[in-house]
N, C-alpha and C positions, 0 to 999 in steps of 0.2 A: 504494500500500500504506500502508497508517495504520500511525503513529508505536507505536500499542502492538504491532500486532502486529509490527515489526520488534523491538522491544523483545523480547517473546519469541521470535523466532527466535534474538537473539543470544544470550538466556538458555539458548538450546537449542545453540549452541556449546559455550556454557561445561559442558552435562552431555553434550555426547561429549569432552570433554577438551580442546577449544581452549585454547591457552596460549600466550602471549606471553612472548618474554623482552628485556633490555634492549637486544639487538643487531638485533632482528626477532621474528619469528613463528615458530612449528611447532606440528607435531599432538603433541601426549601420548597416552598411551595412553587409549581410550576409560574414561568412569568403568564401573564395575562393577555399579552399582547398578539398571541396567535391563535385563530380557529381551532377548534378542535379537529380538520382534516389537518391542517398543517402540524400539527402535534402529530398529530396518529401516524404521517409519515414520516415525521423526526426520528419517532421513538423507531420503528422501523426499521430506516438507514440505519439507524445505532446497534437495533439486536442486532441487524447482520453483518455490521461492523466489527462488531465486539466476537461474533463467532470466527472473522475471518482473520483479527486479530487483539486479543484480549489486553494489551499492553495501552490499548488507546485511552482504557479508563484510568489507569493508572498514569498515563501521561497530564491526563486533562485532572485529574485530582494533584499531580503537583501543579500545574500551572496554576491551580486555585489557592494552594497553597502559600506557594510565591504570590500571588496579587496578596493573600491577606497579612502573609509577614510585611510586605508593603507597604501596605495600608498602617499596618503598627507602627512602623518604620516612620512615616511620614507624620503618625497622628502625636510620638512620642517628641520628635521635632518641632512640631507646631506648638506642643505645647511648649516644649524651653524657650519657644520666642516668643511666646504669648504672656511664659510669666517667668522671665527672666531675671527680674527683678528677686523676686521670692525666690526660685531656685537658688542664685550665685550668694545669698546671704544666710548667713550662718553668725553662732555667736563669737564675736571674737576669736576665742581661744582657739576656733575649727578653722579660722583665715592663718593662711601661708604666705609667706613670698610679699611683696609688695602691697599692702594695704588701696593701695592708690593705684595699682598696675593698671597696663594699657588691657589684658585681657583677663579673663576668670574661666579657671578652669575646676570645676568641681567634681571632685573624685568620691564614688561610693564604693565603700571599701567595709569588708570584713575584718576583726582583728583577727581570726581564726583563721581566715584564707592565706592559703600557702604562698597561691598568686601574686594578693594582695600585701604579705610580705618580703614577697622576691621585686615587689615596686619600690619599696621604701629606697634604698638606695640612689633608683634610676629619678626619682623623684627629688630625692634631697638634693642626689649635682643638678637634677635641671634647674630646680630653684635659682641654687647658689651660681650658675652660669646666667641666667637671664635676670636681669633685677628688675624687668617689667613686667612680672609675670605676678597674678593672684592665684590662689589655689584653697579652695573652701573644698574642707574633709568633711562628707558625711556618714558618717559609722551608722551599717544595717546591718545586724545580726540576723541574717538572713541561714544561715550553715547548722546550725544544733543548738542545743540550749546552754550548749558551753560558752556559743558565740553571745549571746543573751548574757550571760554573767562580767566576760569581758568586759560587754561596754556599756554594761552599771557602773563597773568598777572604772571604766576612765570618764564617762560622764561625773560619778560623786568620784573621783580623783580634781575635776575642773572644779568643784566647788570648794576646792581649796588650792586655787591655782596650780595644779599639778595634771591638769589633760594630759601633755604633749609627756610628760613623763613615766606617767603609768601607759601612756598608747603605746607610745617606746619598749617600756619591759616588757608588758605583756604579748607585743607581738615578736621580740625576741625570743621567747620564753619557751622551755617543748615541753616543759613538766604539764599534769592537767588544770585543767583551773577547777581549784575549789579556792572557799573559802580560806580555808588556813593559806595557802600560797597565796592568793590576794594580800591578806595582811603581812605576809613575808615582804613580797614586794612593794608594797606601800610604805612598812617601815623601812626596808632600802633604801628608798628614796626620798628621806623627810618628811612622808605621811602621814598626818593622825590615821592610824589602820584602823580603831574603833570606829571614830567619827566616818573615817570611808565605807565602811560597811554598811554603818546607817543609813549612810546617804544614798544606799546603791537601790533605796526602796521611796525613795524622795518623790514628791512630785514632778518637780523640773526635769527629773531625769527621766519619767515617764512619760513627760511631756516631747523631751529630746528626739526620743527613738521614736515614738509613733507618728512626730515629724517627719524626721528621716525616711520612714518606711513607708508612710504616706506620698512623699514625693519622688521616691525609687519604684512605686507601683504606677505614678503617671506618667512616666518616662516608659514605663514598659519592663525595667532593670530585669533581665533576664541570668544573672552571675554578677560575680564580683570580680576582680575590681571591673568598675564601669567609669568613662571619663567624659563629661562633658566640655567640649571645646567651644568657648562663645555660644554662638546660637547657630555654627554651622553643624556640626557632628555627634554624633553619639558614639562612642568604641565602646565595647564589652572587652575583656581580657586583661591579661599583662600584656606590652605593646613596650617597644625597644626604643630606646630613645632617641634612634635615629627617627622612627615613626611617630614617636609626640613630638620632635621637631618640627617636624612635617604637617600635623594637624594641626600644630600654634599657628607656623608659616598662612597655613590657609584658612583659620580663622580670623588673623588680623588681614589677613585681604579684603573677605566678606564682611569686618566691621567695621 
């Protein structure tokens, strides 16, 4: 069977209402727009389409696919430019690099992702190389309920001016997190470890996360680490610094 006419069969999916959603496949209601003879010889051409080669439904189920990642693709976009403002800010203590920079790059990030502590490095020299650069961390304990303790413990870590330093150990760190190693490393590093403990059940701190988790579910955040570049890009992954070079570059183009 040639390449077009599969092309139009799958186009003939898409007018009896084939539709793809992000978990799998289902029928929608047929479209409206054609008689019921022109249906009855749609469906038709397809059974004996599909007898003469089975692979067509399977092609035209990914094409739908593809349109709906798409569509995510696009609709997670729209929103970082629609509320840009809200996304690139964060409290203090989660701003990086240049307060004042030309661009903002907001990073959601696991402390528990392996990923997202094989970035710390590539992050620290790009800062320290570019000095117009912002970078707002939003910690989503998105991974287990390990990750959930973590960033209680650096959320009530920032309530006593210590974020960036319990973020630091803890994702250093390969022992597991409970409790008692929280307060190990809290007392390491000049921590009230009672007061941190308490505070890991704070409002603010409850307030923090469901922030966070709330604006990594309108992006789409699919894994961690995730980087938002301006209001051009969305990347998932760890990504080389050659390649966040490259995403700044054409971020400050487009802003």
């Amino acid at each position: 069977m040639t390449r077009p006419l599969r092309a139009r069969l799958a186009g003939a999916f898409l007018a009896l209402g084939l539709t793809a959603s992000a978990s799998g496949s289902a029928f929608a209601e047929p479209a409206a727009s054609f008689t019921p003879q022109q249906r009855t010889e749609i469906v038709s051409i397809l059974r004996q389409a599909l007898k003469d080669d089975p692979t067509i439904l399977s092609d035209a189920i990914a094409a739908l696919r593809q349109g709906a990642q798409q569509k995510a693709a696009d609709d997670a976009i729209s929103h970082v430019r629609s509320d840009r403002e809200h996304l690139q800010k964060g409290p203090d203590y989660t701003v990086r690099g240049n307060p004042s920079g030309d661009l903002t790059i907001v990073e959601f990030l696991d402390p528990r992702c392996g990923y997202c502590r094989s970035m710390v490095p590539v992050i620290d020299a790009l800062l320290k190389s570019d000095p117009k650069l912002r970078l707002v961390e939003k910690l989503v304990p998105v991974l287990s309920e390990k990750s959930v303790l973590d960033t209680q413990a650096i959320f009530a870590a920032a309530l006593q001016g210590g974020y960036d330093k319990m973020k630091r150990a803890l994702m250093q760190d390969t022992a597991p997190p409970t409790l008692d190693r929280i307060r190990q490393l809290a007392t390491a590093n000049s921590l009230n470890a009672d007061r941190l403990v308490a505070d890991m059940h704070a409002p603010e701190v409850a307030a923090q996360i469901n922030e966070n988790l709330a604006e990594a579910r309108l992006i789409g955040l699919d894994g961690t680490p995730t980087f938002v570049f301006g209001t051009s890009a969305i990347i998932p992954g760890a990504i080389s610094a050659e390649e966040m070079r490259t995403q700044i570059k054409t971020a400050r183009t487009a802003h």
